[in-house]
VEXDREN-2710 file (C-alpha; in Angstrom, 1 decimal):
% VEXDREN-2710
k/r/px/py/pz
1/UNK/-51.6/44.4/-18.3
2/UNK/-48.7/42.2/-18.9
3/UNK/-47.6/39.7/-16.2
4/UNK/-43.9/39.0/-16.3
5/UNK/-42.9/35.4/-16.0
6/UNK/-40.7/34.9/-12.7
7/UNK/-37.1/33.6/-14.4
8/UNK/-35.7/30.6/-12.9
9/UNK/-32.2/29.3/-11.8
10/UNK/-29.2/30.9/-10.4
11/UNK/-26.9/33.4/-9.8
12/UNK/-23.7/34.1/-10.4
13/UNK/-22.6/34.8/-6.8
14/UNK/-24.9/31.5/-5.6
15/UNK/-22.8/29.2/-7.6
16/UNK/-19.4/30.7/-6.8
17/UNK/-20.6/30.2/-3.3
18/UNK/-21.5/26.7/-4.4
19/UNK/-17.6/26.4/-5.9
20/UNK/-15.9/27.6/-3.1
21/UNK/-17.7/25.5/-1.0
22/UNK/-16.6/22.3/-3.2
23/UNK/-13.0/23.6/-3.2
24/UNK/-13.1/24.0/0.8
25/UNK/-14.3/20.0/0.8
26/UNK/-11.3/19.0/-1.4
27/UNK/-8.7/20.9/0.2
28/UNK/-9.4/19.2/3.7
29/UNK/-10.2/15.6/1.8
30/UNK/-6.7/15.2/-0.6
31/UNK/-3.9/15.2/2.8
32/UNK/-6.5/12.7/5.1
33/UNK/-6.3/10.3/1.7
34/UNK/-2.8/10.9/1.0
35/UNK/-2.7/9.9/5.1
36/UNK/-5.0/6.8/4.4
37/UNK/-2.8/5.5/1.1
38/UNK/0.7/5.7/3.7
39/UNK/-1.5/4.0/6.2
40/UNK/-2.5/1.6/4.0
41/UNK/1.4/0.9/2.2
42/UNK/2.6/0.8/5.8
43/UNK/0.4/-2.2/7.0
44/UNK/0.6/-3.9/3.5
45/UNK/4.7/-3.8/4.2
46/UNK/4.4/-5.3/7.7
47/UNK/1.9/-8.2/6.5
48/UNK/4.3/-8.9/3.6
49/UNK/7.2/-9.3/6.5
50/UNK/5.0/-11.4/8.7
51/UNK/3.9/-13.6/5.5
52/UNK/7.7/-14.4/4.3
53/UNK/8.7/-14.7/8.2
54/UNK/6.1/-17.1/8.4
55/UNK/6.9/-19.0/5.7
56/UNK/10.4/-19.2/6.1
57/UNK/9.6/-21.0/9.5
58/UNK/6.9/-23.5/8.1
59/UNK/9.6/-24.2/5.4
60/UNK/11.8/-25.4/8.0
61/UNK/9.7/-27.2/9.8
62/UNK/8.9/-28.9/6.9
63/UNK/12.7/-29.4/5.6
64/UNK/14.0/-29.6/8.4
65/UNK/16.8/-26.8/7.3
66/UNK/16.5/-23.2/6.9
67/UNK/15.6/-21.7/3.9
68/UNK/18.0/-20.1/1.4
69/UNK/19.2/-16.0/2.3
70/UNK/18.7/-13.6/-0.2
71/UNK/16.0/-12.1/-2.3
72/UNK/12.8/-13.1/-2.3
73/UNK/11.6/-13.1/-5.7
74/UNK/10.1/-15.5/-8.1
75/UNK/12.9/-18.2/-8.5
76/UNK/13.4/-18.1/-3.7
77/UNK/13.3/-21.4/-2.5
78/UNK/9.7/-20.2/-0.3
79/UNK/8.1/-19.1/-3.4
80/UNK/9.0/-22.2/-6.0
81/UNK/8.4/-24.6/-3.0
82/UNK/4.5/-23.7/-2.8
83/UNK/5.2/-21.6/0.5
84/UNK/4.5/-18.1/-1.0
85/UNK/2.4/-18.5/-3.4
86/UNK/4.0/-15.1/-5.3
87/UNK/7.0/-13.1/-4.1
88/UNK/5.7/-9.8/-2.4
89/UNK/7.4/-6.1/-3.1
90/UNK/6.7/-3.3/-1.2
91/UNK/4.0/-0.8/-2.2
92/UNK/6.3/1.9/-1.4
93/UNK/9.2/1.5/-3.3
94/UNK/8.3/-0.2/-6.8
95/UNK/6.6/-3.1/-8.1
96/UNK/10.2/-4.8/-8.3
97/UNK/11.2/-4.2/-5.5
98/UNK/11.7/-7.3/-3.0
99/UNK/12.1/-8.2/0.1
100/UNK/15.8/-9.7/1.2
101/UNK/15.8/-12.8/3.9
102/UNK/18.8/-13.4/6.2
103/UNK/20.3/-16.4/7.7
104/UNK/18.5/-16.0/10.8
105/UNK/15.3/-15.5/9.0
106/UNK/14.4/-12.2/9.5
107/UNK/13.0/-10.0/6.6
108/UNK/14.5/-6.6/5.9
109/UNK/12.8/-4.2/3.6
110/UNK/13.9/-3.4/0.4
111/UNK/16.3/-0.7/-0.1
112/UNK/13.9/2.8/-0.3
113/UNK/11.3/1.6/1.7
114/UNK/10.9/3.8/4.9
115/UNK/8.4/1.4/6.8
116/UNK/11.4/-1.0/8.2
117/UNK/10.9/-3.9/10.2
118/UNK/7.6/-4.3/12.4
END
């Protein structure tokens, strides 16, 4: 008499089970990461703000004036003064994209980015 060896492995419906279970996952995972990465750009645009405002103000308490309106880019009195050490953009809009200081040294956002003033 012949035994039959018992075959091993899967079936076709356990592994579609197995993908659909993986797809189900991934659906729900992508939007709470797309969620995170806003999160994320969002707070990296307000410390950027609170950086330059901060600067701005030790700059004049160092010169004794007010630092220079405009963009704040690589060539802004904050940055070639040693009081940013690099000129930050926002993550939202472009990696060119800088923030603008005003005479009474606030920080405004560049234009595109939707995060606005904190």
């Amino acid at each position: 008499m012949r035994v039959l060896a018992a075959e091993s492995g899967f079936t076709l419906v356990e592994l579609m089970v197995v993908v659909l279970i993986i797809a189900i996952l991934v659906a729900i995972a992508v939007p709470i990461f797309g969620a995170a990465k806003g999160s994320a750009q969002q707070k990296t645009c307000f410390s950027n703000q609170r950086t330059i405002e901060g600067a701005a103000e030790t700059y004049q308490a160092t010169t004794g004036l007010p630092p220079s309106a405009g963009t704040i880019n690589a060539s802004h009195g904050l940055v070639t003064g040693g009081f940013i050490k690099s000129a930050p953009y926002c993550p939202v809009v472009s990696t060119t994209a800088y923030y603008s200081l005003n005479s009474s040294m606030t920080v405004t956002t560049p234009t595109g980015c939707t995060h606005g003033h904190y």
